[in-house]
ZATORVO-771974 format. One record per residue (C-alpha): x, y, z. Coordinates in steps of 0.05 Angstrom, whole numbers, padded with zeros to 5 digits, always signed. Layout:
REM ZATORVO-771974
XYZ ...
***
This chain:
REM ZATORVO-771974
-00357-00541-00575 -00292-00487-00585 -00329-00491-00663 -00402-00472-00644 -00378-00427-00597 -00335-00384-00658 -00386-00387-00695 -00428-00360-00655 -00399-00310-00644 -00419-00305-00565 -00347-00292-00534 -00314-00241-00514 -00223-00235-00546 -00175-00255-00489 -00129-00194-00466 -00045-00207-00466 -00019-00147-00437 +00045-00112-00480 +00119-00121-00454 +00117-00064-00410 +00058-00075-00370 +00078-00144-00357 +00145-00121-00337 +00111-00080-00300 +00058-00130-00266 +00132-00174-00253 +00160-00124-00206 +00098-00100-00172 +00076-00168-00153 +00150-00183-00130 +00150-00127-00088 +00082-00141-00052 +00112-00212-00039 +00175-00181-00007 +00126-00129+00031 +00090-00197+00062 +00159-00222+00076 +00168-00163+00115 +00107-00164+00163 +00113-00236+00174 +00191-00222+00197 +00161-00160+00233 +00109-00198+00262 +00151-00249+00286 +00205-00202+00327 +00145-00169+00360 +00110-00244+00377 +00181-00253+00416 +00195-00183+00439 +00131-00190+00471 +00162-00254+00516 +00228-00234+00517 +00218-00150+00539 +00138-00137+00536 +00157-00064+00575 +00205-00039+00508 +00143-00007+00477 +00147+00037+00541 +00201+00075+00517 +00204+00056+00444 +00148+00062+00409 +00170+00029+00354 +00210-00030+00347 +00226-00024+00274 +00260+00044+00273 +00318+00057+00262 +00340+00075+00330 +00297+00011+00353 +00331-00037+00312 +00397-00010+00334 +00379-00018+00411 +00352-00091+00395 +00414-00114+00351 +00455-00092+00428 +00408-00113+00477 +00359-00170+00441 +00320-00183+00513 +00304-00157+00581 +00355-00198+00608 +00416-00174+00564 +00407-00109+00595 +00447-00138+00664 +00511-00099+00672 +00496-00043+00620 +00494+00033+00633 +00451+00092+00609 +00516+00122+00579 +00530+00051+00556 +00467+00054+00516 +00466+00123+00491 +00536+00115+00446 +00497+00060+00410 +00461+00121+00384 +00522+00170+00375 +00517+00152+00298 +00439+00164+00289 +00410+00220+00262 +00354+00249+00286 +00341+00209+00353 +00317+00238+00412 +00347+00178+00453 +00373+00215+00524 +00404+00196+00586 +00336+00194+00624 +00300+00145+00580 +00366+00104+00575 +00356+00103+00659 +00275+00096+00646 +00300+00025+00600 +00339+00001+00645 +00291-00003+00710 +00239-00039+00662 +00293-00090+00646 +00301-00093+00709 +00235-00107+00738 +00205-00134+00676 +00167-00195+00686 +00203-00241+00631 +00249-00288+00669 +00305-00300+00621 +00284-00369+00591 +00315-00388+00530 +00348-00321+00530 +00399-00336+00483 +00355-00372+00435 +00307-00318+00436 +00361-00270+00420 +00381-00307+00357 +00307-00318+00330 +00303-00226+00338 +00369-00220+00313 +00360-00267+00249 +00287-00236+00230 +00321-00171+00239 +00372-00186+00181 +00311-00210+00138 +00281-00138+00164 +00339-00100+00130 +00359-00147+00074 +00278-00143+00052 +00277-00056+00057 +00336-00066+00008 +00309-00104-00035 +00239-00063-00046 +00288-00002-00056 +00316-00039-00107 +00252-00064-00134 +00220+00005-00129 +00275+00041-00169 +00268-00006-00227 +00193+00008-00230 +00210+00089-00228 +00257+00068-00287 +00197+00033-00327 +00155+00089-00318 +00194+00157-00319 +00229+00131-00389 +00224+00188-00432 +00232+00145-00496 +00183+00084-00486 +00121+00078-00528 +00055+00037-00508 +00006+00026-00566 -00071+00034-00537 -00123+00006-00549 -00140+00060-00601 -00077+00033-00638 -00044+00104-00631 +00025+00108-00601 +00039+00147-00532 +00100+00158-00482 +00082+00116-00423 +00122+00187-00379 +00065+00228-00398 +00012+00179-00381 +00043+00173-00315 +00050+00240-00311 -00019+00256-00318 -00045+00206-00262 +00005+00242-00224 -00028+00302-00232 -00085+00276-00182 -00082+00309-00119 -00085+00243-00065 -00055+00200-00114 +00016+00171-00104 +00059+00123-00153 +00047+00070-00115 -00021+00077-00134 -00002+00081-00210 +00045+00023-00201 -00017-00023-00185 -00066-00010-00236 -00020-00006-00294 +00011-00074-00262 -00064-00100-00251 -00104-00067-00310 -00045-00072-00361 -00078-00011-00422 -00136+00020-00390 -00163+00039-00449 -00186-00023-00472 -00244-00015-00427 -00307+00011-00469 -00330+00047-00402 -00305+00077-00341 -00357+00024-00306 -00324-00029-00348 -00267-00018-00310 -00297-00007-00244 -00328-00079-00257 -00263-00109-00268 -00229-00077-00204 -00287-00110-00163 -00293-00035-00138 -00364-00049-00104 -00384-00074-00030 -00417-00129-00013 -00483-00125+00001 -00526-00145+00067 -00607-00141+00068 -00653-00163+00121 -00725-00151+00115 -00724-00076+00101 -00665-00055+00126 -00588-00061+00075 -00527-00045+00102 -00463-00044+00056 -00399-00084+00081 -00324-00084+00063 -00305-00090-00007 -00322-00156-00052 -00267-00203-00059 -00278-00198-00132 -00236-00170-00174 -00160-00140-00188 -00147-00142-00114 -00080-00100-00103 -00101-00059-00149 -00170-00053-00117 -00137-00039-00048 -00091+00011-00085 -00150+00058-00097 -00186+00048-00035 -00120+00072+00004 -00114+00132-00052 -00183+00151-00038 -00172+00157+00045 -00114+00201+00009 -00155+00241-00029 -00206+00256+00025 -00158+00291+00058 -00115+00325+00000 -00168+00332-00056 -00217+00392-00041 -00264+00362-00100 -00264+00288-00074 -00272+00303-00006 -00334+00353-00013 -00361+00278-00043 -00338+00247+00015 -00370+00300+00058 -00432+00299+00016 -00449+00233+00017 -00429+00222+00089 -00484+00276+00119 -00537+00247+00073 -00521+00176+00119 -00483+00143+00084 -00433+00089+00124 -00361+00119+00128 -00331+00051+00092 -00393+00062+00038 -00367+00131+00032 -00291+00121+00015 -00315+00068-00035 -00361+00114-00069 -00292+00171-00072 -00255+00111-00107 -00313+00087-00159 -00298+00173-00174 -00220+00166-00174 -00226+00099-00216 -00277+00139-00265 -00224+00206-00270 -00163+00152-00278 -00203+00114-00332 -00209+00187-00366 -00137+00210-00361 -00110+00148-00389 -00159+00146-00449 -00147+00219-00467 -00073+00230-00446 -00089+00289-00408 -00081+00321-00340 -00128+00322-00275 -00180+00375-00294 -00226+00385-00235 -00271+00437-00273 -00279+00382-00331 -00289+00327-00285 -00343+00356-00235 -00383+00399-00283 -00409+00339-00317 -00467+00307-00301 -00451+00234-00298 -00442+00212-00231 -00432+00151-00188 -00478+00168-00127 -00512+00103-00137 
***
């Protein structure tokens, strides 16, 4: 069957991304494990700060800050609170910059822990289960600093070479440079479709590679009526979800993008539908950079008449 199907010549060559991209592909996908990591050690200190101290979000809005985590590493529940002072608690943020932490909210903390409703069951055990995620917390941050800073490495190299698909030779800096040069779009952005994509331009369209992101919505029709959903599931997804976060970017810090956001939004157009539509448009202006090495051009990219209205 392998036979017939060589010589018939109906298939399409298999794609192994070079060295870099994998490299590449390695850390981003390490680093969106360690991000999961992070919300589900999150998610568990606020599933038991919630028990333990459901009044803290009062006076600290959030938990994770720095000046959060410091008053939680001191004071883990309501009920640790007994005995402690507002001057007691303001030297645990002698040392932190930036805080706002006073001698009235101190005073505001304490009458919650006070009156709070949690009754101090399994106090202790409660403490060490906050405690312990909040080690994974700041182990994990590390750890995607570290991770990031090897992928700014990869990509900022002055001296490394990628061979396209054109089999010419170019500095993977200026590339990255270049999608820089995108108003809205951040590295983080970059790092997933080079990790996702591997050489963009291996693609023979721009649509090409909108098929392969899956950069579409699904689809709903009754009778006469169709209304668009979320995104399809098909498809590079972190990459996918990459450019649908850099196009609620660019809507708000790209004049050209947004006046398509705008556009397409009074015509009646869903606002979901919309911000797809402005990162079909980003994917399209990517897919351009990358094949001809150059910089963001607006007046190059919205004089022509192609467009992806449909």
């Amino acid at each position: 069957m392998i036979a017939v199907l060589l010589k018939s010549g109906r298939y399409s060559e298999g794609y192994v991304s070079e060295d870099l991209y994998q490299a590449i592909k390695s850390l981003y996908r390490h680093k969106a494990t360690l991000m999961q990591e992070m919300k589900s050690a999150k998610r568990q200190v606020s599933t038991t700060l919630v028990v333990v101290f459901p009044e803290f979000e009062q006076i600290i809005k959030d938990p994770f800050s720095v000046s959060g985590m410091a008053l939680l590493d001191k004071y883990p529940t309501a009920k640790h609170y007994k005995g402690a002072s507002g001057e007691r608690i303001l030297k645990i943020f002698k040392n932190i910059k930036g805080n706002n932490f006073n001698l009235q909210k101190a005073n505001d903390l304490l009458d919650l822990a006070r009156l709070t409703i949690y009754q101090g069951n399994a106090k202790d055990e409660r403490a060490y289960v906050i405690h312990s995620n909040l080690r994974r917390i700041r182990f994990l941050k590390e750890e995607i600093q570290t991770c990031e800073s090897q992928m700014f490495t990869l990509l900022n190299d002055a001296n490394t070479t990628i061979e396209t698909s054109q089999d010419d030779k170019v500095y993977i800096a200026d590339l990255v440079d270049n999608l820089r040069s995108i108003d809205g779009v951040a590295d983080k952005t970059i790092f997933a479709i080079l990790s996702e994509c591997g050489d963009i331009s291996r693609f023979r369209s721009g649509q090409a590679f909108i098929g392969f992101l899956g950069l579409y919505p699904t689809l709903y029709q009754s009778g006469n009526s169709t209304k668009y959903g979320k995104l399809a599931k098909r498809g590079a997804r972190l990459a996918k979800l990459a450019l649908y976060q850099a196009a609620i970017a660019c809507v708000r810090h790209n004049g050209e993008l947004k006046k398509i956001y705008l556009d397409k939004k009074s015509g009646g157009r869903a606002p979901k539908e919309c911000v797809i539509i402005v990162a079909r448009k980003l994917a399209m202006i990517i897919y351009s950079i990358y094949k001809n090495n150059t910089p963001y051009n607006p007046a190059r990219v919205f004089n022509t008449k192609a467009s992806l209205s449909h």
